[in-house]
C-alpha positions as CSV (number, residue, x, y, z in Angstrom):
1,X,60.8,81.4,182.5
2,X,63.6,84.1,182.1
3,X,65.8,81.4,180.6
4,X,62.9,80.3,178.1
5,X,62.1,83.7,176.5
6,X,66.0,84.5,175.4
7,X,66.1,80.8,173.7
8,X,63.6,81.6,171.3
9,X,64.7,85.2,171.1
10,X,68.0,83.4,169.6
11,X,66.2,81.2,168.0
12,X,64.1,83.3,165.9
13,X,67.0,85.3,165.1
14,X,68.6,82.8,163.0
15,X,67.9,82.7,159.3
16,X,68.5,79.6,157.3
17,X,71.2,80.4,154.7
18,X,70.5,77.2,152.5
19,X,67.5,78.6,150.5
20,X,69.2,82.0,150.3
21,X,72.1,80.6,148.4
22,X,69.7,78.4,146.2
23,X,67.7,81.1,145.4
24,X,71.2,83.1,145.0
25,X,72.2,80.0,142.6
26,X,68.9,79.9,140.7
27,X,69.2,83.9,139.6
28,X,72.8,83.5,138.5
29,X,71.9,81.0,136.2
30,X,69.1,82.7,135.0
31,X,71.1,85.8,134.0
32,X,74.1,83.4,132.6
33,X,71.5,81.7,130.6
34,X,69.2,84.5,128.8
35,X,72.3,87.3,128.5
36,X,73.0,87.8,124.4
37,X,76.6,88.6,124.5
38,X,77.7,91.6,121.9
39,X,78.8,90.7,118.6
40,X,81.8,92.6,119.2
41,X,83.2,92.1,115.8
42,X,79.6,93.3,114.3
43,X,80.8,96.5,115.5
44,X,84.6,97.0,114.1
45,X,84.9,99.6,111.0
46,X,86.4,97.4,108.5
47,X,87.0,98.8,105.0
48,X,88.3,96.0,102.8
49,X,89.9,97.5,99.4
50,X,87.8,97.5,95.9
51,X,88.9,96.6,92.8
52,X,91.1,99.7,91.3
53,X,89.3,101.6,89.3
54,X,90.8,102.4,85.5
55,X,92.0,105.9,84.9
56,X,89.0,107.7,82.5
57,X,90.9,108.3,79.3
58,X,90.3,111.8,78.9
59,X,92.7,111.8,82.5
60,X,96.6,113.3,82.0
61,X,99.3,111.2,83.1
62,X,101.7,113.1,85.7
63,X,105.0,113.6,84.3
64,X,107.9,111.7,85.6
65,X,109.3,113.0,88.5
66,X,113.0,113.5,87.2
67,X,113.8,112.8,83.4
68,X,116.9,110.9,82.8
69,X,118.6,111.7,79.8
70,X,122.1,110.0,79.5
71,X,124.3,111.0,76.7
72,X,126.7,108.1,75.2
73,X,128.8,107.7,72.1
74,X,125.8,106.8,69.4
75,X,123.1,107.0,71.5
76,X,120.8,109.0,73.7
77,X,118.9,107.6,76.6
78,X,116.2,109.0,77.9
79,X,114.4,107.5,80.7
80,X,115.4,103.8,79.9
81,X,114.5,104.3,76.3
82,X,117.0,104.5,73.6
83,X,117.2,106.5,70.7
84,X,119.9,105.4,68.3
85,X,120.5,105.6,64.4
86,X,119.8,108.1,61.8
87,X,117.2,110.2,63.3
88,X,117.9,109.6,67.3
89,X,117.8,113.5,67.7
90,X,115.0,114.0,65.8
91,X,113.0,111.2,68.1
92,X,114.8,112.2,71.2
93,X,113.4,116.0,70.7
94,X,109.5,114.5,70.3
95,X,110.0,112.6,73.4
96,X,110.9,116.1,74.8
97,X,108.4,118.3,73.5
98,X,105.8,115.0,75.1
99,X,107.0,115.7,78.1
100,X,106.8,119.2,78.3
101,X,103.9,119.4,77.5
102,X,102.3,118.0,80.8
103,X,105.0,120.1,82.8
104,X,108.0,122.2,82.2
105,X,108.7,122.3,86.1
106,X,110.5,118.5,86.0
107,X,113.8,118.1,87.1
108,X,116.2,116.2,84.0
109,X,119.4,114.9,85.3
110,X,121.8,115.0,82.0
111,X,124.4,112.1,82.1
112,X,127.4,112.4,79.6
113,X,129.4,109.8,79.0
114,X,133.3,111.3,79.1
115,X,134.2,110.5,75.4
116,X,131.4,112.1,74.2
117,X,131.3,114.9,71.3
118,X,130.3,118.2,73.1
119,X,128.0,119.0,70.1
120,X,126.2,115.7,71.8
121,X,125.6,117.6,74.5
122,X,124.6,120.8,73.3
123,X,121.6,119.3,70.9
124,X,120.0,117.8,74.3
125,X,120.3,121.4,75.6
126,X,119.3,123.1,72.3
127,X,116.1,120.5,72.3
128,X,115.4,120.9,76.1
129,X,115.6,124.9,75.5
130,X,113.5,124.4,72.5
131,X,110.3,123.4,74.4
132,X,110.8,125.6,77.7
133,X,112.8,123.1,80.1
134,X,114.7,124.8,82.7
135,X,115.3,123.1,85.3
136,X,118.5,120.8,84.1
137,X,121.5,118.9,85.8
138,X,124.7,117.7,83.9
139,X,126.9,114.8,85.6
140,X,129.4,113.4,83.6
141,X,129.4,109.4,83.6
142,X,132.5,107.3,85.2
């Protein structure tokens, strides 16, 4: 009778591991089925550019960063703009006095081309001097 009681000792000890694992089975694809994955884009910070907005007209344009004045034979250029004929001092002065207004702090590079008159020369000075324009630079042209 010894020998009967430890067989179904071992016999109750054993579990069957078939349901387990359906069960096991069942509840992954339960979770797998009802998750609601993130919408990990819904949470990105994307800021997408507007349309520029125009300047209100009452706004002051900055000043060029460094004028360009370049002296030649007939004709004075200032910042790509050329002032030539009877009255190209008289316009080139205007264009100054413009820009001094919105600053006199700007840097003006002077270009002279070798051939030309001093006197060239000393009306830009005389006009830059005229409306409070300091800070100058004179290179002479190759």
């Amino acid at each position: 009778m010894a020998k009967n009681k430890k067989r179904t000792a071992s016999s109750a000890a054993e579990l069957e591991m078939t349901p387990m694992i359906d069960v096991v089975f069942q509840l992954l694809i339960y979770f797998v089925v009802t998750m609601k994955p993130m919408d990990i884009a819904a949470h990105l910070d994307v800021f997408s550019p507007g349309a520029p907005r125009p300047p209100p007209d009452s706004e002051i344009v900055d000043p060029p960063e460094m004028l360009r004045i370049m002296i030649h034979q007939e004709s004075y250029v200032v910042n790509e703009r050329v002032f030539d004929g009877a009255q190209q001092a008289q316009q080139m002065r205007n264009v100054l006095a413009r820009l001094a207004a919105m600053s006199t702090d700007q840097t003006i590079m002077i270009h002279v081309h070798p051939q030309t008159d001093h006197s060239r020369l000393v009306e830009v000075l005389d006009g830059c001097a005229s409306v409070g324009l300091t800070n100058l630079s004179i290179v002479t042209l190759n």
